[in-house]
C-alpha positions as CSV (number, residue, x, y, z in Angstrom):
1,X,17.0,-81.3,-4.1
2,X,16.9,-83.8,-6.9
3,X,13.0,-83.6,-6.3
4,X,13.0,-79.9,-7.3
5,X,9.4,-79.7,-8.6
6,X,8.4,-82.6,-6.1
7,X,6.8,-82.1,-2.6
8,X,9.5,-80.0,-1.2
9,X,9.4,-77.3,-3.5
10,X,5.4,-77.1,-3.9
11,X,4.8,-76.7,-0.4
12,X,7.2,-73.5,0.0
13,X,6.0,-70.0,0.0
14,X,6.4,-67.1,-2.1
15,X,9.6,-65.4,-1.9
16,X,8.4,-61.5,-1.3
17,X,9.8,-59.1,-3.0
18,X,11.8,-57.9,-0.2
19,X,13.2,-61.1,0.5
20,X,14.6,-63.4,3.6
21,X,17.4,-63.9,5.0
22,X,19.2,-67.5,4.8
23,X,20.2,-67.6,8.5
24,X,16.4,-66.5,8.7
25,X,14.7,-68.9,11.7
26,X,11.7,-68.9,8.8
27,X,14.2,-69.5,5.6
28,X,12.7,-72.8,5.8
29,X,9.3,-72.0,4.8
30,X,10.6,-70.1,1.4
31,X,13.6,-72.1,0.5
32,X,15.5,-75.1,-0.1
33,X,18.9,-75.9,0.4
34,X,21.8,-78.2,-0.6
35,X,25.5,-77.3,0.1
36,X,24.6,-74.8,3.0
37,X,26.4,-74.7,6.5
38,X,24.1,-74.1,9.7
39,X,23.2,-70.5,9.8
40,X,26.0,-68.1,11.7
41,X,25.3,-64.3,12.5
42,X,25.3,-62.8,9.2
43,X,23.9,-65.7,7.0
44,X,24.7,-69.0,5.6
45,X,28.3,-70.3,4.5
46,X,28.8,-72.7,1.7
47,X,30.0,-75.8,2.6
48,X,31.4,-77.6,-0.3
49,X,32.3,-77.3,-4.5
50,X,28.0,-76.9,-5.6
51,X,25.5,-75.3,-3.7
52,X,21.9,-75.0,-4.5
53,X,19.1,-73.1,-3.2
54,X,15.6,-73.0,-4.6
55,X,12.8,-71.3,-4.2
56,X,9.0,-69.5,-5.4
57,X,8.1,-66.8,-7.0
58,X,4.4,-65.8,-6.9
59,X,4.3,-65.3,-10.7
60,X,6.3,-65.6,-13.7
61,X,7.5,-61.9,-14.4
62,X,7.0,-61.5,-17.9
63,X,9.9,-59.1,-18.3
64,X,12.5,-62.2,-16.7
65,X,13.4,-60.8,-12.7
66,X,16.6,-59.2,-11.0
67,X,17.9,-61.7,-7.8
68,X,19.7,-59.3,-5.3
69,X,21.4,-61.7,-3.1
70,X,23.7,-60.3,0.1
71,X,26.9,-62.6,-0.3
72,X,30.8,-62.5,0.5
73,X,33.9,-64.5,-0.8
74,X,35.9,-66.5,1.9
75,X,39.3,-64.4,0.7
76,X,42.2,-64.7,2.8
77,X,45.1,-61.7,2.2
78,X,48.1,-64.2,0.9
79,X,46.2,-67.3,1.1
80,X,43.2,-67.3,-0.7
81,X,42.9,-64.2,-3.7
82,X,39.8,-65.0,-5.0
83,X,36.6,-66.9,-4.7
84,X,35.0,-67.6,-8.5
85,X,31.5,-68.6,-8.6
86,X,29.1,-69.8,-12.0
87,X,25.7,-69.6,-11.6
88,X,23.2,-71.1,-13.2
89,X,19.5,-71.1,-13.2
90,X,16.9,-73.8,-13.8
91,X,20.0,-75.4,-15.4
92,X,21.2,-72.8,-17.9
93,X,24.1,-70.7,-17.1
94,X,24.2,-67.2,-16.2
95,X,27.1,-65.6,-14.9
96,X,30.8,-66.0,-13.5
97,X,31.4,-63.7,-10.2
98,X,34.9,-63.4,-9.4
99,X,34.8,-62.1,-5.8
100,X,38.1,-60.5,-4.2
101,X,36.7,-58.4,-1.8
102,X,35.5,-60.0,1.8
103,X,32.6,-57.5,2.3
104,X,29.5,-58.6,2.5
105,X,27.1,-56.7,0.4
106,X,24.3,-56.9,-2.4
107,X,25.1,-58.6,-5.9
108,X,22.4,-58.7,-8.9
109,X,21.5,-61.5,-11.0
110,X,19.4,-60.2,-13.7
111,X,17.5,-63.3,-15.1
112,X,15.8,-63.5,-18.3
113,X,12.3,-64.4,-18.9
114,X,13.5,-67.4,-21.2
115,X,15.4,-68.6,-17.8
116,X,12.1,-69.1,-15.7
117,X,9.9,-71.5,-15.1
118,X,6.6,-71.4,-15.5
119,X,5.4,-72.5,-12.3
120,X,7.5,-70.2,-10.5
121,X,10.1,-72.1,-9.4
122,X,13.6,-71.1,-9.8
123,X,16.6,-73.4,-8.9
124,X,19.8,-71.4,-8.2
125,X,22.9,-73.4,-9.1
126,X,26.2,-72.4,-8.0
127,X,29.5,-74.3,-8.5
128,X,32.3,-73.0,-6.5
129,X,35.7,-74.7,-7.3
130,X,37.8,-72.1,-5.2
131,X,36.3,-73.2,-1.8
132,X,38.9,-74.3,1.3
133,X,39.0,-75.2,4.7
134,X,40.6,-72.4,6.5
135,X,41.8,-75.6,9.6
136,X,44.6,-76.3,6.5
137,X,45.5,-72.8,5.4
138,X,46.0,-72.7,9.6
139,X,43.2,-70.4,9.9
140,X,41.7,-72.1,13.0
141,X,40.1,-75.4,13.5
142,X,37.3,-75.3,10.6
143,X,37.2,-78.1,8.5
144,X,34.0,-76.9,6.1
145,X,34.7,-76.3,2.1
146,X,34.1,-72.1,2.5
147,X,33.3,-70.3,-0.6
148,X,30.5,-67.7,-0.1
149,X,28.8,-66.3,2.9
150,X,25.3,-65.9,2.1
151,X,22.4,-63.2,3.2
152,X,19.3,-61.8,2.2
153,X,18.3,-63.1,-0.9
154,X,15.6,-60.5,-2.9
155,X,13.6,-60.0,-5.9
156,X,12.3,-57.6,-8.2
157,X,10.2,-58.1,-11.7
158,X,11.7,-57.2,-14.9
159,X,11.2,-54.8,-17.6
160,X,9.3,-55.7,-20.6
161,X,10.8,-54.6,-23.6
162,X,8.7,-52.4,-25.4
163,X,8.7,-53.4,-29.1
164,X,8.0,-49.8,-30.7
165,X,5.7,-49.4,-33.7
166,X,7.1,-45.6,-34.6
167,X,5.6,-45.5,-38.1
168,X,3.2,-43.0,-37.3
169,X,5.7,-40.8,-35.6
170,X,7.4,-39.9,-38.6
171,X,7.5,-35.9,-39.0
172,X,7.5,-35.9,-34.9
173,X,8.5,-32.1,-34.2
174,X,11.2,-32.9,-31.9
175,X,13.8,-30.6,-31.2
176,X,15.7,-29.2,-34.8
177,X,18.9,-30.8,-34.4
178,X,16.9,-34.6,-33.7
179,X,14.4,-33.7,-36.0
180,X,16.9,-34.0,-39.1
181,X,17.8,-37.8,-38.7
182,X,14.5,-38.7,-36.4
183,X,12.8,-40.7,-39.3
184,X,16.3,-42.3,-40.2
185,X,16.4,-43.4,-36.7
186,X,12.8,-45.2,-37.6
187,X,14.3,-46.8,-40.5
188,X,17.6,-48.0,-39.1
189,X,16.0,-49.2,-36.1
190,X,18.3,-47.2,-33.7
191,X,15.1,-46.6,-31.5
192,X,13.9,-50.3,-31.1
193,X,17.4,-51.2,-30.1
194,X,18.2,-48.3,-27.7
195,X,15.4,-47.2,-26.3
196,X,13.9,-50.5,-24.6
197,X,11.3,-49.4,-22.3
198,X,8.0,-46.5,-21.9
199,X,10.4,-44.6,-19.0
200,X,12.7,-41.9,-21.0
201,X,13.9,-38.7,-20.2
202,X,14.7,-35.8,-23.1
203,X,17.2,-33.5,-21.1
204,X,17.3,-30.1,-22.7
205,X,14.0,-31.4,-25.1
206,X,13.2,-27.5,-25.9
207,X,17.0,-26.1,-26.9
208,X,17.0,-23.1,-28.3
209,X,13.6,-23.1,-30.0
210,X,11.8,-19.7,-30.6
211,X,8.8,-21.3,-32.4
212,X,7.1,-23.1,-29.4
213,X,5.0,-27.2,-30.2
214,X,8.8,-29.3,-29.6
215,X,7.6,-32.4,-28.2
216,X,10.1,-34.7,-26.3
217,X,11.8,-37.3,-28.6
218,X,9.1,-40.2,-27.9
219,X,6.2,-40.9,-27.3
220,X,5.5,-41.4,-23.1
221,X,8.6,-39.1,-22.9
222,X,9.4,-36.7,-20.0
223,X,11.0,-33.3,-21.9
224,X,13.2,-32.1,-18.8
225,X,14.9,-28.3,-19.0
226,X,15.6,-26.2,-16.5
227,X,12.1,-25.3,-15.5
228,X,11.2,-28.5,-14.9
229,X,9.9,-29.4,-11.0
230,X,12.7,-30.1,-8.9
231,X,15.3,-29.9,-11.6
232,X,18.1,-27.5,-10.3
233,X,20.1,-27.7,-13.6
234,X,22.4,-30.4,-12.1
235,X,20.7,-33.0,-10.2
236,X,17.6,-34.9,-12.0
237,X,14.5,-35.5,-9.5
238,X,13.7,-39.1,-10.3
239,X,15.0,-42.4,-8.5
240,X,17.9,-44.4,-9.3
241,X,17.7,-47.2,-12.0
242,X,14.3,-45.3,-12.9
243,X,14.6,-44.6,-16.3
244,X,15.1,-46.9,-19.2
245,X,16.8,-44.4,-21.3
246,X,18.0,-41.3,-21.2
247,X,18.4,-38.6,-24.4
248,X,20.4,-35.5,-24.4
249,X,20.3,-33.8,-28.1
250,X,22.8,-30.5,-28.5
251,X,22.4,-29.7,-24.8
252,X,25.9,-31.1,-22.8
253,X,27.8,-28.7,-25.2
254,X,25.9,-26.2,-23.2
255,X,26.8,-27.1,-19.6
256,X,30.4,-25.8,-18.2
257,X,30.6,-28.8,-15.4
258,X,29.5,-31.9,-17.6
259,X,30.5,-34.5,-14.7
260,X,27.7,-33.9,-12.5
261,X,25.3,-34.4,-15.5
262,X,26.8,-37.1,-17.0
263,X,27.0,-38.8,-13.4
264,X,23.2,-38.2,-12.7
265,X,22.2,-39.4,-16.5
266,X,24.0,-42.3,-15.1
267,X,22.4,-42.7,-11.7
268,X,18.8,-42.4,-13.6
269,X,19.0,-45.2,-15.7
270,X,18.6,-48.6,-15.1
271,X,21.0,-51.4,-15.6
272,X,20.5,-52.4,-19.1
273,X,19.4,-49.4,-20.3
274,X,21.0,-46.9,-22.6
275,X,22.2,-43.0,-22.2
276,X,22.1,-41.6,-25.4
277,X,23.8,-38.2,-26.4
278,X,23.9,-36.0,-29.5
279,X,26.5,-33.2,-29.8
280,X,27.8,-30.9,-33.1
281,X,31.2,-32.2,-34.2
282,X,33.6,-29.6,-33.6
283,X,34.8,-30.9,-37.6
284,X,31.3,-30.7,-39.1
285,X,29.5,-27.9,-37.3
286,X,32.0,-25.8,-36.0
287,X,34.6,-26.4,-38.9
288,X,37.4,-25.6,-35.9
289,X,39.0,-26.8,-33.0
290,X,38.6,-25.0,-30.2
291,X,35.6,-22.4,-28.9
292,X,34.2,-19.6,-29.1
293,X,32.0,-21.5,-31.8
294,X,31.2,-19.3,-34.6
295,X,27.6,-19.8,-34.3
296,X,26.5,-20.2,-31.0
297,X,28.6,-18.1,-27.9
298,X,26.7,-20.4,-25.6
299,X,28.7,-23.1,-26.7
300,X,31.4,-24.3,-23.4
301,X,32.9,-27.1,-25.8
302,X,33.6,-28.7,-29.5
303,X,33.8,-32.2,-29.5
304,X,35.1,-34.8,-31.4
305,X,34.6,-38.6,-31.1
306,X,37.3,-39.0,-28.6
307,X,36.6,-36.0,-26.7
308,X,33.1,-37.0,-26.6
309,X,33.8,-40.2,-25.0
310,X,36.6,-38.9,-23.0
311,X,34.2,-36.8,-20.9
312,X,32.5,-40.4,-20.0
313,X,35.2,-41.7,-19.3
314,X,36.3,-39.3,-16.7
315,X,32.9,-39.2,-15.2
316,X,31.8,-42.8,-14.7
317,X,33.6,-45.3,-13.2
318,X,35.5,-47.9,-15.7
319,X,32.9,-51.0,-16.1
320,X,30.0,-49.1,-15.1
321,X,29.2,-48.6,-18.5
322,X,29.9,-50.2,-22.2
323,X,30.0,-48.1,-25.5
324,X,27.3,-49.3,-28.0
325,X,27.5,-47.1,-30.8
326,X,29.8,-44.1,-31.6
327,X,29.5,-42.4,-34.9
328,X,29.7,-39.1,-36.9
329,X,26.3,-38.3,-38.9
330,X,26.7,-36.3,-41.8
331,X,24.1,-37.5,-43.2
332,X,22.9,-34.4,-46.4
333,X,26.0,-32.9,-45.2
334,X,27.3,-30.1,-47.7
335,X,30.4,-30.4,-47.9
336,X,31.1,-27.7,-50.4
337,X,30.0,-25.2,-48.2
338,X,33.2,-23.1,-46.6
339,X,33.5,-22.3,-43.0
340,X,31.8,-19.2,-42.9
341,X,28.4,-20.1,-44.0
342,X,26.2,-22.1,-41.4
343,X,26.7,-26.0,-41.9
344,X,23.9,-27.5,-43.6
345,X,22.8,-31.3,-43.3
346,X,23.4,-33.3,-40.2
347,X,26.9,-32.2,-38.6
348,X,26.8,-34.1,-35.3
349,X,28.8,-36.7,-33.2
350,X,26.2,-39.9,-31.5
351,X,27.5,-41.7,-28.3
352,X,24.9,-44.7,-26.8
353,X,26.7,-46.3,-23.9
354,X,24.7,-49.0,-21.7
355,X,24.4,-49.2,-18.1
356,X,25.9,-53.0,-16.8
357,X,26.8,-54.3,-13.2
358,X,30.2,-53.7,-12.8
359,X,32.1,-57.0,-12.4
360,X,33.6,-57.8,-8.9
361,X,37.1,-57.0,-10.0
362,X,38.6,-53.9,-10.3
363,X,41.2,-52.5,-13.0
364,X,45.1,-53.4,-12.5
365,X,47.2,-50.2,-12.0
């Protein structure tokens, strides 16, 4: 392995994309491998503190690449808790997996484009200090240093970020509500760094509009409402991890069961990518705290901040997710305007949580 652009590694093939298994009689021809046991039924155990496995990609993915690689921690109830693992690629670190759980089953490594190799190459690293030998726990007769069972190992290129030029977009007729802090949006920025990618859904795009030309919030954007192909109201017709972002503007305030949709915004985007969803403060707009709203009897809900985020919360599983912005806008807001004439100026609560890997730990009770 010390010769990792040497002989060994140019004469390997091309990981495909759907990848090969370790204990594969052909792993051979894609990989090399130092730290490895001989491979067992479902894959390859570590044998030993650092294990390294390298192998070719058939191009350089200019948006970086996601590693799924089938794996399991040697944990033994009483004896062993955990097994921790850092990885590191092509010599630069990645990521710490704590792994608690003996099942064996898919992990991600999403790998920056800064991270690879020209060439192709990638050299996967991985120091395991938590390794034993079940023979002197008095788990049998094996004497090799178990950490991590692995399997499969697979690939898939990663998304460019799309650096937006939205200069010419200002004016867009977007829905109303967006339309009144859209070109702020420009200025601040808050597009370039939430919307990262050409694949973005605008649930509910249309609202209540009478006058007919809204166009979905960007520019490549699918507008989705309840006329849309496939689109039931509750479940979205497009694949998991699909989406780069998804934008819901004055529209969950709408909807009487807001797990479902919440759940499938979730499902829709990818990992690294951003929901983003506008709703009227129940202290700005409405002006009280509880429905019927005076202005709109389609309104289900008033929300504050916490209530906002509280319907996440009760949604999505905990570390599925991280909050990235949270904030009232009131921008122009009138505030000497009493409750019984129509709020004017922006009068709305903005949540942006990003989709992550949840961590192989779970939440204490």
């Amino acid at each position: 392995m010390a010769g990792a652009t040497g002989s060994e590694m140019a004469g390997l093939r091309a990981l495909p994309a759907e990848g090969v298994a370790l204990n594969d009689a052909r792993a051979g021809r894609y990989f090399v491998t130092e730290g490895l046991s001989a491979p067992e039924t479902y894959g390859c155990w570590t044998d030993g503190d650092m294990v390294r496995l390298g192998f070719r990609l058939p191009y350089r993915p200019a948006g970086g690449v996601v590693l799924r690689l089938e794996s399991l921690g040697y944990v033994a109830r009483g004896l062993v808790a955990e097994q921790r693992v850092t990885i590191s690629v092509n010599g630069r670190r990645l990521i710490q997996w704590n792994i608690k759980d003996p099942a064996l089953r898919e992990r991600r490594l999403v790998v920056p484009a800064e991270m690879l190799d020209d060439s192709g190459f990638v050299m996967l690293e991985m120091r395991i200090p938590t390794g034993v030998r079940p023979a002197l726990l008095g788990l049998g007769d094996d004497l090799r240093y178990l950490g991590l069972m692995l399997g499969r190992l697979s690939w898939e290129a990663g998304r460019v970020l799309m650096p937006f030029d939205l200069s010419a977009e200002r004016g867009r007729p977007v829905g109303r509500e967006s339309r009144m802090s859209f070109d702020a949006k420009i200025d601040s920025g808050f597009w370039t760094r939430f919307v990262t990618g050409p694949a973005v859904l605008d649930i509910g795009f249309q609202g209540d509009d009478t006058v007919g030309g809204v166009v979905p919030i960007l520019p490549g954007a699918i507008g989705v409402d309840t006329d849309y192909p496939g689109y039931d109201g509750r479940t979205l017709p497009f694949a998991g991890g699909s989406q780069d972002a998804v934008y819901s503007s004055h529209c969950l305030e709408h909807i009487s069961d807001y797990i479902k949709p919440i759940q499938e915004w979730h499902r829709v985007v990818r990992v690294g990518g951003h929901i983003i969803t506008v709703v009227p403060s129940a202290h700005l707009y409405e002006r009280r705290r509880r429905v019927p709203s005076r202005w709109n009897p389609d309104h289900r809900r008033v929300y504050t901040p916490a209530s906002l985020l509280a319907e996440f919360e009760a949604a999505l599983s905990a570390n599925s997710y991280r909050v990235r912005h949270l904030m009232e806008n009131d921008a122009g807001y009138q505030y000497v305007l009493p409750p019984h004439v129509h709020a004017e100026g922006c009068h709305e609560i903005e949540l942006v949580i990003e989709k992550i890997v949840p961590p192989d730990w779970g939440l204490a009770e």
